[in-house]
N, C-alpha and C positions, 0 to 999 in steps of 0.2 A: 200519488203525490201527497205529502205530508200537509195537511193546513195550514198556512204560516198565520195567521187569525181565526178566532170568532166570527163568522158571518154578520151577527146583528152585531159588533162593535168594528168592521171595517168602515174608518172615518168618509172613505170615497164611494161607500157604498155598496150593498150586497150587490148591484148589477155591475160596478165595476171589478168587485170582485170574482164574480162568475163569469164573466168575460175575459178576464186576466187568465184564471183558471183553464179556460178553453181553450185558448192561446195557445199554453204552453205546453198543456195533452197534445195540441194537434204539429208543434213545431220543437218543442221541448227545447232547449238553448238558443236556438233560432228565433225563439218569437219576438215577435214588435213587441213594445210595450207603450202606455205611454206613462203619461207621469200621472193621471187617475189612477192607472192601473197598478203603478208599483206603489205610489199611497195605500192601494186597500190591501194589497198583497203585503204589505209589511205592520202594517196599522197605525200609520202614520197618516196627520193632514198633508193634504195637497200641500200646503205654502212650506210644510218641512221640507218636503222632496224638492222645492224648488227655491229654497235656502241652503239644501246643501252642494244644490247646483252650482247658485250663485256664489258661495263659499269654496267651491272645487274639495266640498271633504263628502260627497256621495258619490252612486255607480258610475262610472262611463257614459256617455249618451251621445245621443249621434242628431246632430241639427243642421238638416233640408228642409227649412220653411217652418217646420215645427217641430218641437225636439221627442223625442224615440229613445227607449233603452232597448236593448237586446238584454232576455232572461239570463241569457252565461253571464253577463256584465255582471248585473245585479247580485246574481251567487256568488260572482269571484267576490267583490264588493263585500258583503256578507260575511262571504270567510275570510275575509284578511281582516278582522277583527277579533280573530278565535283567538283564544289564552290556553294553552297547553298545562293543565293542572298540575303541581310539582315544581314548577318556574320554568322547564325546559322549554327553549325555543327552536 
């Protein structure tokens, strides 16, 4: 899996980034996530990811008590922001 950060410049943290990391080796699109974890996995603060919540302009998320991404979210999330070079959509 590709590093999407820098270790020492993950805002949430090298251990929530190696936990995120673990995650998704062990469940790959299936995994929990939380919102620590896709902060450091994209290199964002925490209060982003949970501004673009509050905005409804970030991943999917799933809230039972406490809110959760699933890693396929996030990737779709991710790539429906590609720009196809050329202008073609």
């Amino acid at each position: 899996m590709a590093r999407l950060v820098d270790e020492s410049k993950a805002p949430g943290g090298a251990a929530d980034l190696a936990e995120a990391q673990r995650r998704i080796a062990a469940r790959g699109g299936d995994a929990v996530l939380t919102t620590r974890h896709v902060a450091a996995l994209l290199g964002k603060a925490v209060a982003t990811v949970r501004d673009w919540r509050t905005t409804r302009t970030g991943p999917r998320y799933i809230r039972r008590g406490s809110v959760s991404y699933l890693w396929a979210d996030v990737q779709a999330w991710m790539n429906g922001g590609a720009v196809t070079p050329g202008g073609a959509q």
